[in-house]
C-alpha positions in Angstrom: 105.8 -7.0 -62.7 103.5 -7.5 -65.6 102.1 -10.8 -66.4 104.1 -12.0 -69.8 103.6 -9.4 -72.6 100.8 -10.6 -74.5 100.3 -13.8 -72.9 97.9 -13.5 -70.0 94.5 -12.6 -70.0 95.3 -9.8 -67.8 97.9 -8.3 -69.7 96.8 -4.6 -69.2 98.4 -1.2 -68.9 97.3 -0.4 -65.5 98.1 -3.9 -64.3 100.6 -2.5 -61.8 98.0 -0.2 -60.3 95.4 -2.4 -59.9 97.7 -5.1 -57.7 99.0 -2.2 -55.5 95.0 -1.0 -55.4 94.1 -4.8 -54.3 97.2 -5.1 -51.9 96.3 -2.1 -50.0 92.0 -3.1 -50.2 93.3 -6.5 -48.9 95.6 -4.9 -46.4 92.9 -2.7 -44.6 90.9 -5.7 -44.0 89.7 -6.9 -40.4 89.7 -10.7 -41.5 89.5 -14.2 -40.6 90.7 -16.0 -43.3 89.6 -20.0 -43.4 90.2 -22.7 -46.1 86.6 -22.8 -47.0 86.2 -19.0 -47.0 89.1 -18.2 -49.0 87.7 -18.3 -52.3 84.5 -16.2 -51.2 86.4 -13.2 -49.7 89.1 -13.4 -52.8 86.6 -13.2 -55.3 84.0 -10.3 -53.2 87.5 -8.4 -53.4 89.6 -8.6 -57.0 88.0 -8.7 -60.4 87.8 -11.9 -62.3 89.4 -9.5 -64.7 92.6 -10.4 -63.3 93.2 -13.9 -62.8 96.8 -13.8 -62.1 96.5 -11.4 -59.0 93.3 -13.9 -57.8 95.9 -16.6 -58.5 98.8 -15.0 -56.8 96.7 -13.7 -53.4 95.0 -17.3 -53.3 98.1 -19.0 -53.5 100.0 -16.7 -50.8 96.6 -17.2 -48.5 96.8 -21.1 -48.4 100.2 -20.5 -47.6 99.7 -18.4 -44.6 96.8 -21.0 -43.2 99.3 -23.6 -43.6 101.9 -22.0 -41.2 104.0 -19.7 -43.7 106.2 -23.3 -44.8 105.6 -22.4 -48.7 103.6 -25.6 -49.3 100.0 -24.8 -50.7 98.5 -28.3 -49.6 100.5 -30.9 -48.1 101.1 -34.0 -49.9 103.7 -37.0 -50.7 104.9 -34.7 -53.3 105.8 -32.1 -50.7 107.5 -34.2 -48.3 109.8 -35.9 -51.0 107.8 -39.8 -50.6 106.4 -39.3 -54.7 107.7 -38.2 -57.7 105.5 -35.9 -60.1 104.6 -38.1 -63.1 105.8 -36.8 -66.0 105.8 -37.4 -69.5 108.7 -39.5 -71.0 110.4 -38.0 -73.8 111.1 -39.6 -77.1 114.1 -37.8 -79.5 114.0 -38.0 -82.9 116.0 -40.5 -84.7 115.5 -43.6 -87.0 112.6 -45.3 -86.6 114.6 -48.7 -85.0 116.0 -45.5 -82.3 112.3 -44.3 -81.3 110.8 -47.7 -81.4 113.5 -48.8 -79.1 113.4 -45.6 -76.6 108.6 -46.2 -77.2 109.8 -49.4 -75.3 111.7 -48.6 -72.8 110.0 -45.9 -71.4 106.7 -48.1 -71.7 108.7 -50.8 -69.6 110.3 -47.8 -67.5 106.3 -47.3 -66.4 105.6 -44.2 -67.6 101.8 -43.7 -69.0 102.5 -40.5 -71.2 104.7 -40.7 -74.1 105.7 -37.5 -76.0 106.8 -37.1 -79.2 108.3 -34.6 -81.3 107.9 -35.2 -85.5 109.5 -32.9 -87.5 107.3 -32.0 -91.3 109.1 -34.3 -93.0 107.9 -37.2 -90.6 104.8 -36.3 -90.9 104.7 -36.4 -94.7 105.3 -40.5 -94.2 103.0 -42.7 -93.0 103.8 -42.5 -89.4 102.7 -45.5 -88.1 104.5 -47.4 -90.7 107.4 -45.9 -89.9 107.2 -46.1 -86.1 
C-alpha cells in the first residue's frame, strides 16, 4: 500500500501506520465537511509530510460532497460532451514520414506535438532534417 518505491515524497517505512493513524483521527471526528472547508480541516489533521494520504483523503472528500458518484468536480469531461486534449504523437521514421504525420496532426487540431528523437537524431541538425 506504499506509494511507489522510491518515487514519492512520502515514501517512508511507517507509511502504512501513519494512514491507518490518520484514518482512525479522521474517523473519530464530529464534522461538517464543506467545499470551502475541506482543505482547512485536511491540512489541521495530516502532515504535509505525506502528500499522497492529503491527496488521497481530499480526493475521497470531494467525492462524498458530490453525492458518492466518483466525479471530483463535475464537468463536460465527466459527462462525456469533451474530450481531454492530449498531445499528438509523432513516431520516428524518415524525415518525409514525421514531416507528413507534423502536418496532419497540426491540421487534425491538436496544439501539442510530441516527439521522440533517438541520439543519433540528435547528432544531425534537427531542424534540417525535419
Amino acid at each position: 500500500m506504499r506509494p511507489s518505491c522510491g518515487l514519492s515524497y512520502d515514501d517512508r517505512p511507517d507509511f502504512e501506520e501513519c494512514l491507518i493513524k490518520y484514518c482512525q483521527e479522521f474517523n473519530e471526528l464530529d464534522l461538517q465537511l464543506f467545499s470551502w472547508n475541506l482543505p482547512i480541516v485536511l491540512n489541521q489533521i495530516i502532515s504535509p509530510q505525506f502528500p499522497s494520504i492529503l491527496f488521497g483523503f481530499e480526493t475521497a472528500m470531494l467525492d462524498f460532497l458530490g453525492g458518492g458518484q466518483r466525479i471530483i468536480r463535475a464537468s463536460d469531461f465527466t459527462t462525456g460532451q469533451r474530450a481531454l486534449p492530449i498531445n499528438g504523437l509523432i513516431w520516428m521514421g524518415s524525415p518525409a514520414f514525421m514531416r507528413q504525420q507534423i502536418e496532419e496532426k497540426l491540421a487534425a487540431g491538436y496544439t501539442t506535438l510530441k516527439l521522440k528523437l533517438v541520439h543519433s537524431i540528435l547528432n544531425r541538425n534537427v531542424t534540417y532534417w525535419l
